[in-house]
mmCIF file as gemmi writes it, N, C-alpha and C atoms, coordinates in Angstrom:
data_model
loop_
_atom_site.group_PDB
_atom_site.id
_atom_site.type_symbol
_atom_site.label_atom_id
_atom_site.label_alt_id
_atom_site.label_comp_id
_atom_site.label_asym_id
_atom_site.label_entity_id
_atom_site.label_seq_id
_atom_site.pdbx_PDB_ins_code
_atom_site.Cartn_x
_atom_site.Cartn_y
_atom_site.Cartn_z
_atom_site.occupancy
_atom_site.B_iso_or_equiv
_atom_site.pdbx_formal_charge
_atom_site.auth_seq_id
_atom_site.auth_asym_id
_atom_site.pdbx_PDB_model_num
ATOM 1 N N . UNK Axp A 1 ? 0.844 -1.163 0 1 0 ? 1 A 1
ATOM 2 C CA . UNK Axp A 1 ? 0 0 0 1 0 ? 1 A 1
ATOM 3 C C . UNK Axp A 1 ? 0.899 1.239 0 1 0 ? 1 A 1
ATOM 4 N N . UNK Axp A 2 ? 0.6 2.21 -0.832 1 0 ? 2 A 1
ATOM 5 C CA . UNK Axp A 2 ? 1.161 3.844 -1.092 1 0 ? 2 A 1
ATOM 6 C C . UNK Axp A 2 ? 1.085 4.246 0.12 1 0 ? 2 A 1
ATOM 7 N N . UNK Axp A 3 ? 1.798 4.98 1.026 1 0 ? 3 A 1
ATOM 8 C CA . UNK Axp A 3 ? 1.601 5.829 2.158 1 0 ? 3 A 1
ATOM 9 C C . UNK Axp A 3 ? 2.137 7.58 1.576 1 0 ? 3 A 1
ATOM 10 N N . UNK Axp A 4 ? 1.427 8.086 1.713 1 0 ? 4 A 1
ATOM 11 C CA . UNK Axp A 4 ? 1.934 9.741 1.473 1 0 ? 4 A 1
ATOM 12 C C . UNK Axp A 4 ? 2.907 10.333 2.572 1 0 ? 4 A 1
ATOM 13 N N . UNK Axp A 5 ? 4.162 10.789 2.52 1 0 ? 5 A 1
ATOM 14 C CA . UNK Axp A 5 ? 4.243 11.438 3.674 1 0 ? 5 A 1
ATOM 15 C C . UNK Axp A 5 ? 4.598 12.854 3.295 1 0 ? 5 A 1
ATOM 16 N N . UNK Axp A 6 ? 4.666 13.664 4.796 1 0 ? 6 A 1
ATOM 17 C CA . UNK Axp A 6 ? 4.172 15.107 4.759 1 0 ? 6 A 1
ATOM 18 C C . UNK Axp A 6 ? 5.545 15.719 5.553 1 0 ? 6 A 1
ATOM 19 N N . UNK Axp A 7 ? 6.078 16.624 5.446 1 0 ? 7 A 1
ATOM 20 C CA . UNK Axp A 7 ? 7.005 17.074 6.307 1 0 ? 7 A 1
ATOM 21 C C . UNK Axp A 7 ? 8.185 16.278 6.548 1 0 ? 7 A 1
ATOM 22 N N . UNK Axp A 8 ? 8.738 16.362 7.663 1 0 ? 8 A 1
ATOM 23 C CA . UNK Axp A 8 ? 10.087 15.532 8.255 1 0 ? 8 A 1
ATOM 24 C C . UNK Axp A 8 ? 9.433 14.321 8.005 1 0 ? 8 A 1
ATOM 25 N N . UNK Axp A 9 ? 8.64 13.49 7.714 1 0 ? 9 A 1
ATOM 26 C CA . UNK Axp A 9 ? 8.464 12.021 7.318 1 0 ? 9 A 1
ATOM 27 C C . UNK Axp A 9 ? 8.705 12.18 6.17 1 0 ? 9 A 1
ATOM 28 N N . UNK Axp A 10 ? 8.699 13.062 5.116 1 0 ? 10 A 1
ATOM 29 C CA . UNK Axp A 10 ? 9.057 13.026 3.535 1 0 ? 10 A 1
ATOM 30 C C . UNK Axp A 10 ? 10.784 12.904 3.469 1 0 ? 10 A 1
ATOM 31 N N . UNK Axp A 11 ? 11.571 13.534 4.208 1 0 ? 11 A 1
ATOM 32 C CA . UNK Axp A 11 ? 12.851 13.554 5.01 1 0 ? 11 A 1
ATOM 33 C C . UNK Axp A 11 ? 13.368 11.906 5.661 1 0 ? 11 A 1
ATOM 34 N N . UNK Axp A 12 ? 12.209 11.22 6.398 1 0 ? 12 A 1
ATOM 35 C CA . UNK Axp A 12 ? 12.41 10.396 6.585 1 0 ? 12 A 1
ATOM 36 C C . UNK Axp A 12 ? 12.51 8.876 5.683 1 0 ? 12 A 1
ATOM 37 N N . UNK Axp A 13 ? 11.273 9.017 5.015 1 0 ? 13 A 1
ATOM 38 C CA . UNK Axp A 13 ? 11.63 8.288 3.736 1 0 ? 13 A 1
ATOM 39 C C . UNK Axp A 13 ? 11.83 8.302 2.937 1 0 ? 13 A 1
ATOM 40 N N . UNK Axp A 14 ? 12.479 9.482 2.891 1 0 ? 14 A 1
ATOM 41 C CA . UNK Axp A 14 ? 13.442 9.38 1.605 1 0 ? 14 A 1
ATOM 42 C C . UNK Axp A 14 ? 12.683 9.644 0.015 1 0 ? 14 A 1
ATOM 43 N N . UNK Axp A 15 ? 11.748 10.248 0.516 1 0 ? 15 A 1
ATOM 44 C CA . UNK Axp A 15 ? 10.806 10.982 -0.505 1 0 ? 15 A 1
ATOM 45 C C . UNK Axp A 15 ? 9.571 10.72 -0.279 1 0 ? 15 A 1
ATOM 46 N N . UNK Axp A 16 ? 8.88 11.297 -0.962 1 0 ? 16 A 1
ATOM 47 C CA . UNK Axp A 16 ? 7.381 11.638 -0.813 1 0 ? 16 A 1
ATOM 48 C C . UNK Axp A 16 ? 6.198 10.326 -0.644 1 0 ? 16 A 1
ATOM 49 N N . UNK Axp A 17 ? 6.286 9.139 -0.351 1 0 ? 17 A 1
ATOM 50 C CA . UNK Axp A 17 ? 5.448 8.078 0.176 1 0 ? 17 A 1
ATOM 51 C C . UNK Axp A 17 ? 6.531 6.772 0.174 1 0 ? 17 A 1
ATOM 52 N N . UNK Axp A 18 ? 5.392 6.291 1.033 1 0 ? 18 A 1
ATOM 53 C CA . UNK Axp A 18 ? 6.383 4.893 1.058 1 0 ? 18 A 1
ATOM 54 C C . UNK Axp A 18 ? 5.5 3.776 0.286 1 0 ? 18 A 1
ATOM 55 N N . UNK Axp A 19 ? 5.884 2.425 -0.052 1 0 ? 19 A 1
ATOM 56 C CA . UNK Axp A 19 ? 5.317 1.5 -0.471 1 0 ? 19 A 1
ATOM 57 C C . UNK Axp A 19 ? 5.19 0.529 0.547 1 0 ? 19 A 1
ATOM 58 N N . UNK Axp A 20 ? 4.894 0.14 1.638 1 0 ? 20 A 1
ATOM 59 C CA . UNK Axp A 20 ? 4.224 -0.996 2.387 1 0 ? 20 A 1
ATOM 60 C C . UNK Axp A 20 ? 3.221 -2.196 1.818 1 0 ? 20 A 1
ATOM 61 N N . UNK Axp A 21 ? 4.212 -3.36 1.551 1 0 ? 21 A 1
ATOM 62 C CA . UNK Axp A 21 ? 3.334 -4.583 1.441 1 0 ? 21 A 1
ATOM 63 C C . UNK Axp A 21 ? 2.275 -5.115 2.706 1 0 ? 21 A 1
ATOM 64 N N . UNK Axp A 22 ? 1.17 -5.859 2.77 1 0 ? 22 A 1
ATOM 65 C CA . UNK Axp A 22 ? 0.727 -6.448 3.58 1 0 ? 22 A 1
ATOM 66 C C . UNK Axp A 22 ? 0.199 -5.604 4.213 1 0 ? 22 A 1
ATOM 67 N N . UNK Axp A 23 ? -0.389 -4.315 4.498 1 0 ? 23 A 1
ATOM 68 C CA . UNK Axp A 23 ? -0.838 -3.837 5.477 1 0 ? 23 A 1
ATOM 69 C C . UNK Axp A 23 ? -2.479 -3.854 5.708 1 0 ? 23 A 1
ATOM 70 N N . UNK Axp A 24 ? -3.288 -4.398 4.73 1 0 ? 24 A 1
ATOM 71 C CA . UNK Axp A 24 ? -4.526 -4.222 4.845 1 0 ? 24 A 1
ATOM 72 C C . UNK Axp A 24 ? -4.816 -5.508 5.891 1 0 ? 24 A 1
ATOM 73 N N . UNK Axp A 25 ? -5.833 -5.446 6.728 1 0 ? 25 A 1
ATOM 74 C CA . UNK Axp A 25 ? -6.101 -5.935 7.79 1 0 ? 25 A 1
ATOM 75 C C . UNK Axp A 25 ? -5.614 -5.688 9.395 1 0 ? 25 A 1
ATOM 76 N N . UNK Axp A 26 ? -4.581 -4.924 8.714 1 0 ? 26 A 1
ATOM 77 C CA . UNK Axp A 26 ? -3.775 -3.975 10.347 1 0 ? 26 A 1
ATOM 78 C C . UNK Axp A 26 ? -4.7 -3.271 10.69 1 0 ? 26 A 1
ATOM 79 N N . UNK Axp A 27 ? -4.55 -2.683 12.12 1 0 ? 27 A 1
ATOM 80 C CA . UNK Axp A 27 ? -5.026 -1.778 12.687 1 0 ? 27 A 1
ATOM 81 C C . UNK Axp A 27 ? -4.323 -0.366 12.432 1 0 ? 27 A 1
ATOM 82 N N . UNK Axp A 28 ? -4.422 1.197 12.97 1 0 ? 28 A 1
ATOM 83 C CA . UNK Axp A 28 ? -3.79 2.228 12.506 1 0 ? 28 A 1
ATOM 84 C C . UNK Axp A 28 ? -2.493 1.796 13.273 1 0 ? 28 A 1
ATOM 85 N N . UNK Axp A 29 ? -2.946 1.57 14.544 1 0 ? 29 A 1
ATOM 86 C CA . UNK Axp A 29 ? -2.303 1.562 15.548 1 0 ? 29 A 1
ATOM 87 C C . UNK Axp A 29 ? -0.668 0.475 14.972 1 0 ? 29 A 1
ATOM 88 N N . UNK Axp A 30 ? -1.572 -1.138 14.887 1 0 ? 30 A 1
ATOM 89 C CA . UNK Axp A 30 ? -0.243 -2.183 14.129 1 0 ? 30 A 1
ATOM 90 C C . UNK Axp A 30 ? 0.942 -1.047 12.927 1 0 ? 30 A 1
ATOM 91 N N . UNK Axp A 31 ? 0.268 -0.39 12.317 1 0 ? 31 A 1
ATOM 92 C CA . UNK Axp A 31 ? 0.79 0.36 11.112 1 0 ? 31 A 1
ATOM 93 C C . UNK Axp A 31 ? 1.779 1.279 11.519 1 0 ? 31 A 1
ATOM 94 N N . UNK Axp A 32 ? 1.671 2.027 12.639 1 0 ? 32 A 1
ATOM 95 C CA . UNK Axp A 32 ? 2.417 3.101 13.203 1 0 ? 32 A 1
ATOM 96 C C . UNK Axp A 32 ? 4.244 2.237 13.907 1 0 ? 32 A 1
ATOM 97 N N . UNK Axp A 33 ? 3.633 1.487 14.918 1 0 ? 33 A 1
ATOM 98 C CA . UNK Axp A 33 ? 4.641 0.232 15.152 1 0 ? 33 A 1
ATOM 99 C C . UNK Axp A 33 ? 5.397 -0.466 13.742 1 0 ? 33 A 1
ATOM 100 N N . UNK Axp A 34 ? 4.846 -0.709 12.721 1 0 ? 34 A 1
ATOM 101 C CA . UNK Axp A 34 ? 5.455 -0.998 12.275 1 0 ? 34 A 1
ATOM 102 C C . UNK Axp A 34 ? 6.282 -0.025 11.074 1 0 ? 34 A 1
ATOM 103 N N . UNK Axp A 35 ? 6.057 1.013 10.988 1 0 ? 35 A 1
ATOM 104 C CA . UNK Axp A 35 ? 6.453 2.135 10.617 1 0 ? 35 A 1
ATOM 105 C C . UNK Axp A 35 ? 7.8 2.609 11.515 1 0 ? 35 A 1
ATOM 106 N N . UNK Axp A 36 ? 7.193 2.343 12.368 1 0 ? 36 A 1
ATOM 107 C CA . UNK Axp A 36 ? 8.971 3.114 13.61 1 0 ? 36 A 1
ATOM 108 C C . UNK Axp A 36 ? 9.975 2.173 13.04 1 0 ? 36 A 1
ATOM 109 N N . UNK Axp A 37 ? 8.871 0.856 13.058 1 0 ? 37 A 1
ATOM 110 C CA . UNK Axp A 37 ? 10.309 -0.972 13.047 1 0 ? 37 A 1
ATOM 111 C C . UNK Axp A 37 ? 11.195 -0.219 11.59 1 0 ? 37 A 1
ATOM 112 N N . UNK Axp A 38 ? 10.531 -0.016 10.414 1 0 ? 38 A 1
ATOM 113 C CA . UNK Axp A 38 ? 11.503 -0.051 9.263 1 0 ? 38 A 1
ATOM 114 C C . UNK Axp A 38 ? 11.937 1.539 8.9 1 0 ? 38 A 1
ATOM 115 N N . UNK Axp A 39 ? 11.507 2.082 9.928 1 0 ? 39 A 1
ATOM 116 C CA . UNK Axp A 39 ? 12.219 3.538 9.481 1 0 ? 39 A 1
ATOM 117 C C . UNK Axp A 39 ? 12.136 4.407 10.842 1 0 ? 39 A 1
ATOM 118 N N . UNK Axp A 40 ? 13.041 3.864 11.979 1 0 ? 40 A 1
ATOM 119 C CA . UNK Axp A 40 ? 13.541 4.162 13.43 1 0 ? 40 A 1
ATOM 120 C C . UNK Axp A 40 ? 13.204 5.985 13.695 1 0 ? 40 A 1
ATOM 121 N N . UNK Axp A 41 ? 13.639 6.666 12.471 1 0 ? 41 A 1
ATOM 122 C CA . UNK Axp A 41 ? 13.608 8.157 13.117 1 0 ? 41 A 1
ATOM 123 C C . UNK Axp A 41 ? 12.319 8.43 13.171 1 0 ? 41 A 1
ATOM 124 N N . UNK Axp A 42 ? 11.215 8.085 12.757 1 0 ? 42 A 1
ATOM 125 C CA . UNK Axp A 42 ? 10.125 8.227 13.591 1 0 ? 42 A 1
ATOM 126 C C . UNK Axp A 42 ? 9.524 7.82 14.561 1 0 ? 42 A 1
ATOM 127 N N . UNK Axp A 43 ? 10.183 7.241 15.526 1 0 ? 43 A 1
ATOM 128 C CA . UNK Axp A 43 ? 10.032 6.994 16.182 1 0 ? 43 A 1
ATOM 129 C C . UNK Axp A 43 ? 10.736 7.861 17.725 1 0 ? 43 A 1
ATOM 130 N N . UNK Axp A 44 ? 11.588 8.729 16.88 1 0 ? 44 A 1
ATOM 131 C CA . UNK Axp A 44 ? 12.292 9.693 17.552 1 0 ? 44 A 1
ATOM 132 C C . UNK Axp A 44 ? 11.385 11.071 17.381 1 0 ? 44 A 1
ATOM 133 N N . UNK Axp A 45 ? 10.27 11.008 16.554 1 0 ? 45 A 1
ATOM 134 C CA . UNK Axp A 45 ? 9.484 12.281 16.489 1 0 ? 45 A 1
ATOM 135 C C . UNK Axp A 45 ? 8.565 12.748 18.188 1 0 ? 45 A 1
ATOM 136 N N . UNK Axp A 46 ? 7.847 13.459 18.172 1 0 ? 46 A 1
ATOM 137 C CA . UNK Axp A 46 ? 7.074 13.278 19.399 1 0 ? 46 A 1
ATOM 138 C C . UNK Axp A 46 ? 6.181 12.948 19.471 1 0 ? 46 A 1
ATOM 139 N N . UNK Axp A 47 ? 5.564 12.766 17.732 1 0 ? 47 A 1
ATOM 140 C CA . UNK Axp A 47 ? 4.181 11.98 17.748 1 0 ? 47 A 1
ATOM 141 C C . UNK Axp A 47 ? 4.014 12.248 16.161 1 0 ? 47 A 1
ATOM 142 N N . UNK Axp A 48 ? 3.651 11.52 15.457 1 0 ? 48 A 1
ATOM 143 C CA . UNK Axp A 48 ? 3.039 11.41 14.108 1 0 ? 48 A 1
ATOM 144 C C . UNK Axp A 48 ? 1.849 10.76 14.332 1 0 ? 48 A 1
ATOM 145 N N . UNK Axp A 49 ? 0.616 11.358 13.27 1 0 ? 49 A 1
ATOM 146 C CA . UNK Axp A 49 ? -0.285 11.027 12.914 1 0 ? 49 A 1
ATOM 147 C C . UNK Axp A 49 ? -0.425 10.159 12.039 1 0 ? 49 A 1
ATOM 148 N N . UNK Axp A 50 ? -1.487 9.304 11.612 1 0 ? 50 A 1
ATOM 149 C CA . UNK Axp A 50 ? -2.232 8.6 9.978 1 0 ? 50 A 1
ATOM 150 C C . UNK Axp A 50 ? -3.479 9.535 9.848 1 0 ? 50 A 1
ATOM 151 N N . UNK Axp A 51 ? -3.646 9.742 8.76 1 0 ? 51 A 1
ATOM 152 C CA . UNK Axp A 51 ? -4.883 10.098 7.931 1 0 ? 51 A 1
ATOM 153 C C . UNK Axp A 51 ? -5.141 8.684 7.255 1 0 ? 51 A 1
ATOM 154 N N . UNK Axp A 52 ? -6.251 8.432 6.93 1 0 ? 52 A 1
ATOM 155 C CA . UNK Axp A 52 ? -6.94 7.645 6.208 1 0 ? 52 A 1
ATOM 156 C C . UNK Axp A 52 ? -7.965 8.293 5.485 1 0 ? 52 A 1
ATOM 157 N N . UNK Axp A 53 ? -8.246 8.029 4.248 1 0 ? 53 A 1
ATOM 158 C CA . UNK Axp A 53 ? -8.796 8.666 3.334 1 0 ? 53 A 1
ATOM 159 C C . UNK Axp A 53 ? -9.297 9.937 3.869 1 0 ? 53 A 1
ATOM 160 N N . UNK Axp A 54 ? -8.486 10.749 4.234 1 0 ? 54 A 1
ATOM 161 C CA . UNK Axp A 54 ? -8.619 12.231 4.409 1 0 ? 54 A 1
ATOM 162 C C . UNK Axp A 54 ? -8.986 13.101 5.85 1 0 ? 54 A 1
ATOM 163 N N . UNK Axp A 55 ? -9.151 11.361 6.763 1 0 ? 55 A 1
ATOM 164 C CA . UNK Axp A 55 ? -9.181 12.201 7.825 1 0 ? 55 A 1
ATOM 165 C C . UNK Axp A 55 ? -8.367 11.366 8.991 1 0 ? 55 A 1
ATOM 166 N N . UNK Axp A 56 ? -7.893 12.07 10.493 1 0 ? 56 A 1
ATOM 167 C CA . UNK Axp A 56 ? -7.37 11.638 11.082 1 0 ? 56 A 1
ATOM 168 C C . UNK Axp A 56 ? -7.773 10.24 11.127 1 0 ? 56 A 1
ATOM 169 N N . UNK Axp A 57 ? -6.725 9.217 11.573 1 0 ? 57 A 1
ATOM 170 C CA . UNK Axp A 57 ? -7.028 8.19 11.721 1 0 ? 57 A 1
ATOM 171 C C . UNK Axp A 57 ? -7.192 7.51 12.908 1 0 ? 57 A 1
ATOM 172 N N . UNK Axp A 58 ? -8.103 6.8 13.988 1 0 ? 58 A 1
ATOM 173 C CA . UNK Axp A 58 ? -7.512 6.573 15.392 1 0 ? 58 A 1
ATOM 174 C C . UNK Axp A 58 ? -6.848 4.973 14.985 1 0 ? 58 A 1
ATOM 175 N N . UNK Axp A 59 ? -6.175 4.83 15.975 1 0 ? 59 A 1
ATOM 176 C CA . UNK Axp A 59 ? -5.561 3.916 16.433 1 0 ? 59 A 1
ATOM 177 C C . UNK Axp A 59 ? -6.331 2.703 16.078 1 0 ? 59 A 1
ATOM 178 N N . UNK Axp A 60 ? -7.92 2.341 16.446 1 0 ? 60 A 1
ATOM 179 C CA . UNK Axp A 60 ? -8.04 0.904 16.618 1 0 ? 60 A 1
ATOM 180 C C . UNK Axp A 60 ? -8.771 0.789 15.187 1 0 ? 60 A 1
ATOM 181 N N . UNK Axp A 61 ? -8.718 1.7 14.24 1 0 ? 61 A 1
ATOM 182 C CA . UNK Axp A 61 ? -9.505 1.548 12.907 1 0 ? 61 A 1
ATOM 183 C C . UNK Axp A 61 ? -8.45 0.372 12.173 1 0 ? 61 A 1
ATOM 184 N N . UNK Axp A 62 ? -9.38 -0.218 11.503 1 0 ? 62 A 1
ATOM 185 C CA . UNK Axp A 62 ? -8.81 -1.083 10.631 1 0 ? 62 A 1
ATOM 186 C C . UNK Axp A 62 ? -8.401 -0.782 9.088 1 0 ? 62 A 1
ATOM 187 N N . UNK Axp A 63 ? -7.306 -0.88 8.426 1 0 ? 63 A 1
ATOM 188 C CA . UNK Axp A 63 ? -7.135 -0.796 7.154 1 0 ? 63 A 1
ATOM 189 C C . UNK Axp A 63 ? -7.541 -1.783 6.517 1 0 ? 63 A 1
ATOM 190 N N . UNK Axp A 64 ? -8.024 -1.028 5.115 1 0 ? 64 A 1
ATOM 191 C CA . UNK Axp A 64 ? -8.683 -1.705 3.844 1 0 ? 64 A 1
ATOM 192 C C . UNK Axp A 64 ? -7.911 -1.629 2.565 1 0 ? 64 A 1
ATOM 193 N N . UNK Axp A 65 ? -8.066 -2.576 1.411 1 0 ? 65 A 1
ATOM 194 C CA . UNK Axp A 65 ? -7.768 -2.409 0.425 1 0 ? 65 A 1
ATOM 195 C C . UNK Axp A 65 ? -7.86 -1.069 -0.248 1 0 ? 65 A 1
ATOM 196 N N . UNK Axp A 66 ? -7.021 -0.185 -1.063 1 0 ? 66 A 1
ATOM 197 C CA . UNK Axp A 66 ? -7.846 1.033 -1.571 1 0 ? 66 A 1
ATOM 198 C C . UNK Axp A 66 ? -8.025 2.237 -0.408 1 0 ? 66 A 1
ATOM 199 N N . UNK Axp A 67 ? -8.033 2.136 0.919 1 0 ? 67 A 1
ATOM 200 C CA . UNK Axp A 67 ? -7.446 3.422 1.513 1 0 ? 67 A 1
ATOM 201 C C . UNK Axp A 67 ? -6.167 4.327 1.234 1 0 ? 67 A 1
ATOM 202 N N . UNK Axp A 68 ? -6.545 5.557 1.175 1 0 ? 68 A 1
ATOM 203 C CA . UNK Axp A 68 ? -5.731 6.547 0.995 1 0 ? 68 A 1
ATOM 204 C C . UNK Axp A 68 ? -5.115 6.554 2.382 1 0 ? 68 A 1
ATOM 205 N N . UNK Axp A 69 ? -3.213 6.61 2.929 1 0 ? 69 A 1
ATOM 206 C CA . UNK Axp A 69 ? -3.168 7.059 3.725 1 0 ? 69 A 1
ATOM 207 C C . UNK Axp A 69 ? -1.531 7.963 3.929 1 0 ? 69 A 1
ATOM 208 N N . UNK Axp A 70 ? -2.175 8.527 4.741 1 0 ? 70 A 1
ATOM 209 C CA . UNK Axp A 70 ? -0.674 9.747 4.716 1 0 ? 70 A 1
ATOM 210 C C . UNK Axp A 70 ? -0.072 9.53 6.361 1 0 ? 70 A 1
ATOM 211 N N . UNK Axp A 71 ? 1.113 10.128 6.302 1 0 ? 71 A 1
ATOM 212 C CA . UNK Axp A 71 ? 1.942 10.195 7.546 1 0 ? 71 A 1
ATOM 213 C C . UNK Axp A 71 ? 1.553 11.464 7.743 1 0 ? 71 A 1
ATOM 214 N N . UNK Axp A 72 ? 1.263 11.85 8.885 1 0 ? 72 A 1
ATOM 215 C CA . UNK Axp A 72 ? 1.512 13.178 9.196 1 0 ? 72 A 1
ATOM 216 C C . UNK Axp A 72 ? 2.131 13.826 10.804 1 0 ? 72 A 1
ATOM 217 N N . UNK Axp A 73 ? 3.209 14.179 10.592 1 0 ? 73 A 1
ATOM 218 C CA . UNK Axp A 73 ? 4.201 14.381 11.656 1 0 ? 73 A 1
ATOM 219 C C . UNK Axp A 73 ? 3.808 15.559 12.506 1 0 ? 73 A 1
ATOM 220 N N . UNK Axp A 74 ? 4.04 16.077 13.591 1 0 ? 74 A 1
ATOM 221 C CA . UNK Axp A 74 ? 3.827 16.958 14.958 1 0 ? 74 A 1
ATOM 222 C C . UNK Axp A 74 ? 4.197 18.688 13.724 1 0 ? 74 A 1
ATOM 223 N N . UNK Axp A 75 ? 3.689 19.653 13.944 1 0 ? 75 A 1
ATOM 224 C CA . UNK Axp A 75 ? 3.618 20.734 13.311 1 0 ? 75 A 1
ATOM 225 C C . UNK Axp A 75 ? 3.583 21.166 14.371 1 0 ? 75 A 1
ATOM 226 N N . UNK Axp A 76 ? 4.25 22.916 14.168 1 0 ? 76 A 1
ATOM 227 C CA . UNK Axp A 76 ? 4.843 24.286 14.923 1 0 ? 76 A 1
ATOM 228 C C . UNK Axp A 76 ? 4.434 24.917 14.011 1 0 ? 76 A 1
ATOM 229 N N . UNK Axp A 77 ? 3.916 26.325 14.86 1 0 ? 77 A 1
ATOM 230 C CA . UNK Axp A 77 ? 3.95 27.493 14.048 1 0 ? 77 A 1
ATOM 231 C C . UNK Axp A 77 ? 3.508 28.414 15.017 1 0 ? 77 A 1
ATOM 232 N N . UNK Axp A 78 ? 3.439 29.611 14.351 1 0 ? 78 A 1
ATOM 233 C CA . UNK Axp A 78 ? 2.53 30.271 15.869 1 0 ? 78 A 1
ATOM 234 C C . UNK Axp A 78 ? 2.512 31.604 14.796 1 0 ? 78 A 1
């Protein structure tokens, strides 16, 4: 599955989405864990988000075939 990422996760992988096999039937939550496992500096962030087809994602939602989903990392501004 395509993952979009946004900010210092675009930094982190090394360009603008990642490709993840196997992820449909995970939870958001399984997805995030396994996101730190193959690419550690996020796991050094203070918190990244998932979107799923366009909106935040919680934790115990399940992924589907055909979801849109993006990384989205901790934002500053003021």
């Amino acid at each position: 599955m395509k993952i979009a990422c946004f900010g210092i996760a675009r930094e982190i992988a090394g360009g603008p989405s990642l490709d993840l096999p196997d992820v449909e039937g995970l939870t958001v939550a399984d997805l995030k864990r396994r996101l730190v496992v193959e690419h550690p500096a996020l796991g050094e962030l203070v918190s990244f988000a998932v979107a799923r087809n366009e909106v935040y994602a919680l934790d115990e939602e399940v992924l589907e075939a055909g979801d849109e989903l993006v990384i989205i990392p901790p934002v500053s501004g003021g």
